[in-house]
N, C-alpha and C positions, 0 to 999 in steps of 0.2 A: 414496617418497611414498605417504601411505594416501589413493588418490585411487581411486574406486570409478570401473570400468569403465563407460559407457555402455553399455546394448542398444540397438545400432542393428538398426532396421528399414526395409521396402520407407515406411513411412509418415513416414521423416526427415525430409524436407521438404515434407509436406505444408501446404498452404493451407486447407486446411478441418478445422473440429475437430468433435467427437461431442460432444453436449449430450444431457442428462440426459430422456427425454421418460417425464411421468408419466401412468400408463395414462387416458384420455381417456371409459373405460367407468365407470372407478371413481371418477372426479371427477364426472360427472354423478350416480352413487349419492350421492355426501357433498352435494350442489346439491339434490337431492331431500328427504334428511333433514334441511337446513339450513333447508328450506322448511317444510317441518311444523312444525319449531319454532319456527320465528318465526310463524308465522300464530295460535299459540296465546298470544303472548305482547305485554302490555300495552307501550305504548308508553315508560314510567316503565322498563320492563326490559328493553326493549331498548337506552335510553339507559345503561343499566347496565353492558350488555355492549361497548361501544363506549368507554369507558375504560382504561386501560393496565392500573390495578389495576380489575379486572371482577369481580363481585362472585358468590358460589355461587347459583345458581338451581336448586335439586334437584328442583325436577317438574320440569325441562325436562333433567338429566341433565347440570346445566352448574356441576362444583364451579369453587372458587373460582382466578380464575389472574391471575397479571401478566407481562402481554407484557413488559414491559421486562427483556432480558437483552444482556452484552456478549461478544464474542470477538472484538477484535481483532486478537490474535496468542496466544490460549490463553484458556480459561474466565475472565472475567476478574470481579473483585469476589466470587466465590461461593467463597473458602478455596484449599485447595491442589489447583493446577492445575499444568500444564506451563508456563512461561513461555517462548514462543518468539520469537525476533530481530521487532522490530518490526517492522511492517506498510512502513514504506521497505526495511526491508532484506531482507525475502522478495521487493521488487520486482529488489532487489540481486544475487538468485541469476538473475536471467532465466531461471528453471529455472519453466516451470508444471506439469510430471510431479510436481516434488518440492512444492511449494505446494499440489497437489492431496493430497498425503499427508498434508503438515500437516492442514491443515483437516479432513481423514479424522479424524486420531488428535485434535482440538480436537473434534469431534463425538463422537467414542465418549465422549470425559470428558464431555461436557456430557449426553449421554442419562447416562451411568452416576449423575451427580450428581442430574438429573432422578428418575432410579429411587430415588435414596438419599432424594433430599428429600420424594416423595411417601410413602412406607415409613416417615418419621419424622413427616407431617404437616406439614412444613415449604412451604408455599405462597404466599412473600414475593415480593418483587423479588428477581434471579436464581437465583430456584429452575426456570425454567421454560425453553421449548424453542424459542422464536422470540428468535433474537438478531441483535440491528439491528448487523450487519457484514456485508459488507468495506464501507468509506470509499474511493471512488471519485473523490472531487472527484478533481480536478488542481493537481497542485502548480502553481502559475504564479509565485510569490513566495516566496522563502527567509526572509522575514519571518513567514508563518504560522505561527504554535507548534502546531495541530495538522496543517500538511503531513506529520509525521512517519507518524500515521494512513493517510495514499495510500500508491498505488503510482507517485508520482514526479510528472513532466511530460508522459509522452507519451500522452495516448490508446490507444494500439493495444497498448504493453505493458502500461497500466494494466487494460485490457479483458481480455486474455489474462490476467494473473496473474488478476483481480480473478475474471474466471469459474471459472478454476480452483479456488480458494478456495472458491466458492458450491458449483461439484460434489462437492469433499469432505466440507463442513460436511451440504448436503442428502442425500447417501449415492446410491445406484444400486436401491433396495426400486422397482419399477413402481408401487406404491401409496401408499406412504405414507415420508414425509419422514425422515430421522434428526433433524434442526433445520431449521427453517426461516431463511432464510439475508435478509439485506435491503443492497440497495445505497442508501446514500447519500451526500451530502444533497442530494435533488434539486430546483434543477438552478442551477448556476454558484455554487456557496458555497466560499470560500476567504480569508475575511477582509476586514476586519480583524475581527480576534476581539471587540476592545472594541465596535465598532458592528454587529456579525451582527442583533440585531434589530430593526432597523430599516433596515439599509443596502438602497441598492437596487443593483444588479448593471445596470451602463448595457450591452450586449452588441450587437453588428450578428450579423446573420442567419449569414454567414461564421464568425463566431468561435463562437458557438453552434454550429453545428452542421460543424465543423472539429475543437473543443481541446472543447467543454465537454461535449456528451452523448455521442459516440461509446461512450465506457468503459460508461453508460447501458443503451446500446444490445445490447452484448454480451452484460451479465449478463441483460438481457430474455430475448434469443435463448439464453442458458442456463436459462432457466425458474427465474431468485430468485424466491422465494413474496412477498416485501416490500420494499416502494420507500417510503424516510422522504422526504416534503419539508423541504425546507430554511427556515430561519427569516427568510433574505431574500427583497428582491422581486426581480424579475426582472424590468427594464424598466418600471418602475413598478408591478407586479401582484404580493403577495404569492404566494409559491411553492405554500404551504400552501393549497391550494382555487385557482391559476389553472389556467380550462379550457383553455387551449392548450397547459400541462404536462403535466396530469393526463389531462382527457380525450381530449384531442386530441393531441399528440405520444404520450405513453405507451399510453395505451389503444384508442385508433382506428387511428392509424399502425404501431404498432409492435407491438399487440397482447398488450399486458402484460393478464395474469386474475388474479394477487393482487390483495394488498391493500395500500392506503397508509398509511401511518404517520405522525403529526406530528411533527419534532422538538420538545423537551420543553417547553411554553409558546408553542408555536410560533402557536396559535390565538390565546391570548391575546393575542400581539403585533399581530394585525391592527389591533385596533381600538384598543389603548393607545400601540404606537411607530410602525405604519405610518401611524394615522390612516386607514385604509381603509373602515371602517365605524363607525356611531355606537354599537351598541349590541351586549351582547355576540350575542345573539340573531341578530344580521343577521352576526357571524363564523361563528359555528355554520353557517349557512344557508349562506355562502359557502365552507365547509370543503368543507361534504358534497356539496352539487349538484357542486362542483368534481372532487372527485372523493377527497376526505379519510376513509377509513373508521373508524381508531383515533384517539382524540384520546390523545395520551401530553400529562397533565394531567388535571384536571375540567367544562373548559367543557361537554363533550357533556352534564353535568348539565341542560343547558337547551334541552337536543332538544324536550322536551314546548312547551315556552314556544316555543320558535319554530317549530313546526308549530303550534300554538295562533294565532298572530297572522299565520300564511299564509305566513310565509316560506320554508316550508319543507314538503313534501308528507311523509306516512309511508311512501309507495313510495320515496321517495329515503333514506330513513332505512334501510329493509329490504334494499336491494341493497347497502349499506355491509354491514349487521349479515350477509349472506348468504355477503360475502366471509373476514367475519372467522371465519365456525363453520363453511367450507371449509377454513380453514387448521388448525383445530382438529383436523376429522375426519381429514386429510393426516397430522397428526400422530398418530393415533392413539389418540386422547384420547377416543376413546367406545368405545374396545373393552376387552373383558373383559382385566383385570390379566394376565400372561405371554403372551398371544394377539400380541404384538407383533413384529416379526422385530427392533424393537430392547430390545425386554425384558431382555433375557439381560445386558446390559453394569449391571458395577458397579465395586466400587471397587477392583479389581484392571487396570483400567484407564484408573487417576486417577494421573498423573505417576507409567507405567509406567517399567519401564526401555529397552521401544522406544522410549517417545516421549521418554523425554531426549536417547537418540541419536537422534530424530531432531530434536529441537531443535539439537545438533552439528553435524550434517548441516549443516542450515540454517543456524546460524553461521558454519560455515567456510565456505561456498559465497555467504554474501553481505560477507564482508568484500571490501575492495576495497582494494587496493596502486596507491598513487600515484605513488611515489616510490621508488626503488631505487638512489641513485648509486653505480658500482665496487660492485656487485652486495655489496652491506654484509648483506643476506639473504638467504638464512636464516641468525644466527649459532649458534655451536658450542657445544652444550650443555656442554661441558669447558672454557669461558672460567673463569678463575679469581675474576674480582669483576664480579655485575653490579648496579645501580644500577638501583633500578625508584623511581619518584617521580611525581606529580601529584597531583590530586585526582582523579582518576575510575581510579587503582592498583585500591583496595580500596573503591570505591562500589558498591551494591548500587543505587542511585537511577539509575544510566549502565546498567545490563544491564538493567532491566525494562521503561523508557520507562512510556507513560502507557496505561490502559483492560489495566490487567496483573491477572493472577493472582500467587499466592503461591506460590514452591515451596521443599520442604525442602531444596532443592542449589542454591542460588546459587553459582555458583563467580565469583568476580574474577578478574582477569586477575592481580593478584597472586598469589593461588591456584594460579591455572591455572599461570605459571613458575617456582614453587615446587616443584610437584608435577613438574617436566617436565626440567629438570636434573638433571646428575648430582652424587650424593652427594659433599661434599668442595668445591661451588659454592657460595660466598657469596654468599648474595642480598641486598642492602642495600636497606631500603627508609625512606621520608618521605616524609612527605606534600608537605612543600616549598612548597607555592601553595593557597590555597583557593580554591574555582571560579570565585566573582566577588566576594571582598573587593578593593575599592581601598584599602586601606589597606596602610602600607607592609610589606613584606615581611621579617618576619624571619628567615628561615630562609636567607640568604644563608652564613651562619655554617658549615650543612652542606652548600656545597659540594665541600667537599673527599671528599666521598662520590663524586661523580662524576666528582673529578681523581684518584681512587685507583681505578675501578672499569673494568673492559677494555671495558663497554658503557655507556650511560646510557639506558635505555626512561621516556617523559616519556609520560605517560595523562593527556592535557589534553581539553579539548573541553567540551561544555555536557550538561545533560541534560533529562528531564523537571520540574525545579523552575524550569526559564530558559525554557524552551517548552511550550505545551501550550494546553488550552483554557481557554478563560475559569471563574479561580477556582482551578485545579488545580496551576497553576505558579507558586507562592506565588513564587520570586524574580523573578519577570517584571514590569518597570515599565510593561506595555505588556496588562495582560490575559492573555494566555499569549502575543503575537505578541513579536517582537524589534525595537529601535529600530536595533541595528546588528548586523552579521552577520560583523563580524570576533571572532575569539577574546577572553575577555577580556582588558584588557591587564593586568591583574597576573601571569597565564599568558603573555604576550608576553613581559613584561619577564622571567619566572625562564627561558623557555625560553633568552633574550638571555645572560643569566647563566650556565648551562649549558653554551653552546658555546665560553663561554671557558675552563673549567675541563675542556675534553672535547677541543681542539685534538690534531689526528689520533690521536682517539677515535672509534667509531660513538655517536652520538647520534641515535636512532630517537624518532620520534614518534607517537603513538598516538591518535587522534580520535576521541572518540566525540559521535556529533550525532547528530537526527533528521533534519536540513537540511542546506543550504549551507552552509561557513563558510572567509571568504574568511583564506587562508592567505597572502596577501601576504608580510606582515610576518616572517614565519618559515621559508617555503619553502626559500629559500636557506641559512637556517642549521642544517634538520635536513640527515641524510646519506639517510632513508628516513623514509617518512610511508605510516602507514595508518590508512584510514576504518572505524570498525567500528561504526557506527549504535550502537544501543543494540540486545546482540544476544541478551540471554536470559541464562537459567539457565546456558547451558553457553558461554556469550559467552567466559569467563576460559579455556577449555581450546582454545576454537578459537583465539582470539587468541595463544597463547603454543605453540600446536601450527604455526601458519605462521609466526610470529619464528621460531622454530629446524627448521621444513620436514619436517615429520613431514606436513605439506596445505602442499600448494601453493595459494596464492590464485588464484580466478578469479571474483572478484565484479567486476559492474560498476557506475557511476552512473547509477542509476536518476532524477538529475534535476544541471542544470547547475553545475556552483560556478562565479561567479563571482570576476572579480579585485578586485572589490569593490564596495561597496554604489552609485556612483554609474552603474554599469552597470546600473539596475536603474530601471523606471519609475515615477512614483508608485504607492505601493502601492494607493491606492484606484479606481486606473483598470484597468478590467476587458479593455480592446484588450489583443488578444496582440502589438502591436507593439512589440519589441525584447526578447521573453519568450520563454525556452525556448531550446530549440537552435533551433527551426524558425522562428525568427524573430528571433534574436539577432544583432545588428550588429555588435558587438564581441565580439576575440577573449576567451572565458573562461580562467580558470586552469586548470579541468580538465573538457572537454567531457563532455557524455553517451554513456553508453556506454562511455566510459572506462576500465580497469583495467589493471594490468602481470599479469605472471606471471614464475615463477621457469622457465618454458621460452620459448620464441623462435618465437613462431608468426608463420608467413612465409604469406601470399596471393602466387597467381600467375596467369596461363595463362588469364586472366578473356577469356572468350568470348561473342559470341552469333551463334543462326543466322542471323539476318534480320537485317541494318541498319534496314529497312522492315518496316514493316507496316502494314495498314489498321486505320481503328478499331475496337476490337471484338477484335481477333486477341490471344494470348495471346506471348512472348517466352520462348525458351526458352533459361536463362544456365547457363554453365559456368565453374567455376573449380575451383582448387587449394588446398588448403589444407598446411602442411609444418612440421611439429615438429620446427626445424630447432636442437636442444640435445640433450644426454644428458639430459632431466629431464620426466620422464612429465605430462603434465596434459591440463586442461580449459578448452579453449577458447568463450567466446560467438560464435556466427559471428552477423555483422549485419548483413542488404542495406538500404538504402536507395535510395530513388526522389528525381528533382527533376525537374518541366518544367521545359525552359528559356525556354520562349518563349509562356507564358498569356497574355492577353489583360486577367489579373488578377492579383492578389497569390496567389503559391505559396508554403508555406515553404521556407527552405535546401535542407531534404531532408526525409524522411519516412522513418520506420522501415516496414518493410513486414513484414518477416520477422526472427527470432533462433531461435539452438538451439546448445543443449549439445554440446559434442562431445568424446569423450577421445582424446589421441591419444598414444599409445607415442614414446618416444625414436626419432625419426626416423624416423619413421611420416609416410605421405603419403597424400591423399586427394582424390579427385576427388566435385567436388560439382555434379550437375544440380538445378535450381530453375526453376521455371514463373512467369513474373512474368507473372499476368492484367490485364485489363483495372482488376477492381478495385481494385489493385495503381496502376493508371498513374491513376487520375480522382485530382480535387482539385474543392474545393468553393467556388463562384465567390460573387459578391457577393449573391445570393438562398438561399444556402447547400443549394442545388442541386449533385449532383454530377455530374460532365459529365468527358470530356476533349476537349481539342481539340485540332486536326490541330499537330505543330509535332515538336519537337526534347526528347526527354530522356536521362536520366546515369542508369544504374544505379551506386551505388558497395555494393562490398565488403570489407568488415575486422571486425577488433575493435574499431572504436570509432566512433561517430559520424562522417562525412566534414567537412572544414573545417582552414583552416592550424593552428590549434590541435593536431589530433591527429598531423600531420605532424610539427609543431616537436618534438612529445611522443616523435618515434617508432614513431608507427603509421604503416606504410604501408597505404593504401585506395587499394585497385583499381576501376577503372572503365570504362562504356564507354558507347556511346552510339548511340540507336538513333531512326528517326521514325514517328511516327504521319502515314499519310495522311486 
């Protein structure tokens, strides 16, 4: 197996992580010159500078720039970049060591393009170095076309990967940013895509502050330079300028010091879809007092006009424009050209050949093996006929997903088992199905490709033209959201087709999604099923390097599939009740957390020293872990927490803790873990977090706890301990 060794250290299970802190002496220096400057400048120019595209002002030393840039899984929009597995399936590696790399090597290309485009003059939209990623919502619905943008369902992983990301994108300089990094869209945005500007977001205090801002929270406490609000309301109150988001949860509570950002027309939506206000003047006024610093659009055009008719004070104008040429000087953008510690990076570090492997990396480490029956994987590169067929074989649309860059090495998964077989292996390939024609199939005719062939690999699934955001997923009937979330059936019906012509054949199935996608209908008819999101450039070589076991799979799901779409609540109700793993009533087809491996990792010997303990006290848990096969890998270890006996609605369980582990062919390991206090609170109906005296379940495995992952074959370990 080319499975790269973990460095374990005394810090493996640690509970607390190291965030980014920027020198606090040299932030006050950039507050002081940000002062000067504005104190010199008309009020018409300051409104100037508070647009996305902000305009040159050379006495004040302020050439021309446009915040608006994207990376959400490699430099995206701005030429050739690295394309890395979509932003679910970096959730997929539950690796935040390796997410923090990525985002490193997405920042060197972004400054190095920055250097390139300032050198040629180029100072458009994505030339520049504040890029509005990671995407933090929460997936809560497999219907969203851009859930694929998060890192999944749960909060706690979403916050961990999501910070991760931010630390590599903003670099580790004590002074000054590589990119500034931004979480959005805050706060509770997740569809439906067709009504985002105007919908309002109904939420109880509980679910807010349980499932919706936690992720929020983290990237705060990681120091993101930029928080976009979101284009809906939030309990009636546009998100965009509400002072219990902005000033008060974000900036008073939590003590966020950047700056916020609108999503795109988000302003304007106030007064034309929310009906919030009458007049554009009175959005404006309600942007900024709220706490809105960049308008991404032109409304702020009318700062003069509603400071003119009192709506609006110029001191409330200045502490916006203060935050925005903070983030400026962070960047570096007023110092002398090479004086920079990220000067030095060009274009020999734009879709290097590090970071294609590490795009690799990251592919093989978030695809995720569902399905394995009579261990049919990894098959034998010396089979003499294999049969590769779907539509997403040789799609380059399935490896980029959506908010992608362009790289000169796309490789396909066709590619990839072309290249990966031995000479004198006939690889037969068709297309066979196209992704969502309902019209009838004719390609029945070559099945006998797959009755002559010793394997059949079927690359079904959907991609970014069927999901995605509003406008972007041209085949979406729904805006970019999805009306049903089983595969299509003209893919049902050939895969049907298929296992008749493959009767005691291996007929391997191949997924690729940004979502959930309920495999009912097929389940039983593939022999092995993998999930491989939409994974990149180098998507095609990891996919066709774990079919024949050169990497063993250890991704897992990063968000629930369900057994189908009536498992699922209406889409437009915002209750987490009967959503997610930590609230889901009904058994799923494949829980969170979820993945196989081509080794056999066994939990045991699960301990703890107290049965008791008062509130407040920490639980100190032991267990076993045992690679109990001949086949080296990479296990996700995953504790979860449940009270059993709250006073209020808890969920299932709660992820508390995950970490990579590699373990050698029959290799055993003993695992201590400190479950704190904050570990055991849950958040009651005032969305207050409290614990209270009673009865809880530590459980430990590879995959989420619940009958589901049992029936699956995971065993989870458990135990159980009281709070007095």
């Amino acid at each position: 197996m080319k499975i790269n060794r973990l460095t374990l250290t005394i810090l493996l299970f640690s509970t607390s992580y190291c965030f980014a802190q920027k020198n606090s002496k040299q932030e006050n220096t950039f507050e002081i010159e940000a002062e000067k400057i504005i104190s010199k400048m008309t009020l018409e120019e300051k409104a100037s500078q508070m647009l996305n595209a902000s305009i040159a002002l050379y006495d004040y030393g302020l050439d021309e720039y446009n915040w608006w840039n994207e990376s959400l899984h490699g430099v995206a929009r701005a030429g050739k970049a690295t394309v890395f597995p979509q932003a679910i399936a970096l959730a997929a590696t539950f690796d935040a060591d390796l997410i923090e790399n990525v985002a490193s090597a997405i920042s060197d290309e972004a400054r190095a393009m920055y250097n390139i485009s300032q050198d040629r003059g180029m100072k458009g939209q994505y030339s520049g170095l504040t890029f509005w990623s990671p995407n933090v919502n929460i997936f809560r619905d497999p219907r969203w076309g851009r859930g694929q943008e998060t890192y999944g369902e749960d909060p706690f992983l979403s916050g961990l990967i999501g910070s991760a990301f931010v630390n590599g994108l903003q670099g580790d300089d004590p002074n000054y940013l590589k990119v500034a990094a931004c979480a959005k869209h805050f706060a509770v945005h997740s569809g439906p895509e067709a009504d985002r500007h105007y919908f309002n977001a109904v939420v109880s205090k509980q679910d807010l502050y349980e499932t919706y801002l936690p992720a929020f929270k983290t990237l705060v406490d990681s120091n993101v330079e930029i928080v976009m609000c979101a284009y809906n309301r939030l309990n009636n109150e546009p998100c965009c300028g509400s002072n219990d988001l902005l000033s008060g949860i974000l900036r008073k509570d939590w003590g966020f010091k950047g700056h916020v950002v609108s999503d795109c027309g988000a302003i304007n939506d106030i007064k034309s879809n929310h009906k919030f206000t009458l007049t554009d003047e009175e959005s404006v006024a309600y942007a900024i007092k709220g706490g809105v610093d960049l308008n991404c659009g032109n409304l702020y055009r009318k700062i003069p006009s509603a400071v003119k008719k009192g709506l609006l004070r110029e001191k409330d104008v200045d502490k916006s424009l203060k935050r925005l040429l903070v983030t400026r000087y962070k960047l570096g953008m007023f110092e002398e050209k090479g004086s920079g510690p990220y000067d030095h990076l060009g274009s020999e570090h734009i879709n290097s050949r590090e970071n294609k492997e590490l795009a690799y990396m990251a592919a093989s480490k978030s695809i995720v093996l569902l399905k394995n029956a009579n261990s049919v994987l990894p098959l034998s590169k010396k089979l003499n006929t294999i049969f590769v067929t779907g539509p997403n074989a040789a799609n380059i649309d399935m490896a980029i997903g959506n908010y992608n860059g362009l790289s000169s090495e796309i490789i396909t998964p066709l590619e990839g088992i072309v290249s990966k077989v031995d000479y004198g292996v006939a690889v037969k390939y068709r297309l066979g199905v196209e992704l969502n024609n309902p019209k009838p199939n004719p390609s029945f005719s070559m099945m006998h490709l797959a009755s002559s062939s010793d394997a059949t690999i079927a690359f079904m699934g959907i991609s970014a033209l069927i999901e995605g955001e509003e406008g972007d997923a041209i085949l979406s009937s729904a805006n970019g959201d999805r009306v049903e979330i089983s595969l299509p059936k003209n893919q049902i019906k050939y895969i049907k087709e298929l296992r008749k012509r493959t009767i005691n054949k291996p007929l391997i199935l191949v997924v690729s999604s940004g979502s959930a996608i309920d495999l009912s209908d097929v389940e039983e008819l593939v022999d092995a099923i993998i999930y491989c999101w939409y994974p990149g450039e180098q998507g095609g070589r990891a996919i066709a390097e774990i079919l024949f076991g050169d990497v063993n799979p250890s991704g897992k799901l990063p968000i629930t599939l369900p057994k189908s779409i009536n498992q699922l609540p209406d889409y437009a109700d915002y209750s987490m009740d009967n959503r997610t793993y930590k609230f889901l009533r009904d058994k799923p087809m494949y829980p969170f957390g979820y993945g196989l491996s081509y080794s056999n990792f066994v939990y045991s010997d699960i301990s703890i020293k107290k049965d008791k303990i008062k509130n407040g006290d920490s639980i100190d848990l032991n267990f076993t872990i045992h690679n109990d096969s001949e086949i080296p890998g990479e296990e996700v270890v995953q504790i979860y927490i449940k009270d059993l006996k709250a006073s209020y609605r808890t969920p299932n369980s709660s992820l508390i803790y995950f970490k990579r582990l590699f373990l050698d062919s029959g290799e055993r390991r003993k695992i201590n873990f400190i479950v704190n206090k904050d570990m055991m609170s849950t958040f009651n109906e005032k969305g207050n977090k409290e614990i209270e005296s009673g009865i809880f379940k530590i459980f430990v495995g590879g995959s989420s706890p619940g009958e589901r992952s049992q029936e699956l074959g995971k065993s989870i370990k458990e135990a159980i301990f009281s709070v007095e």
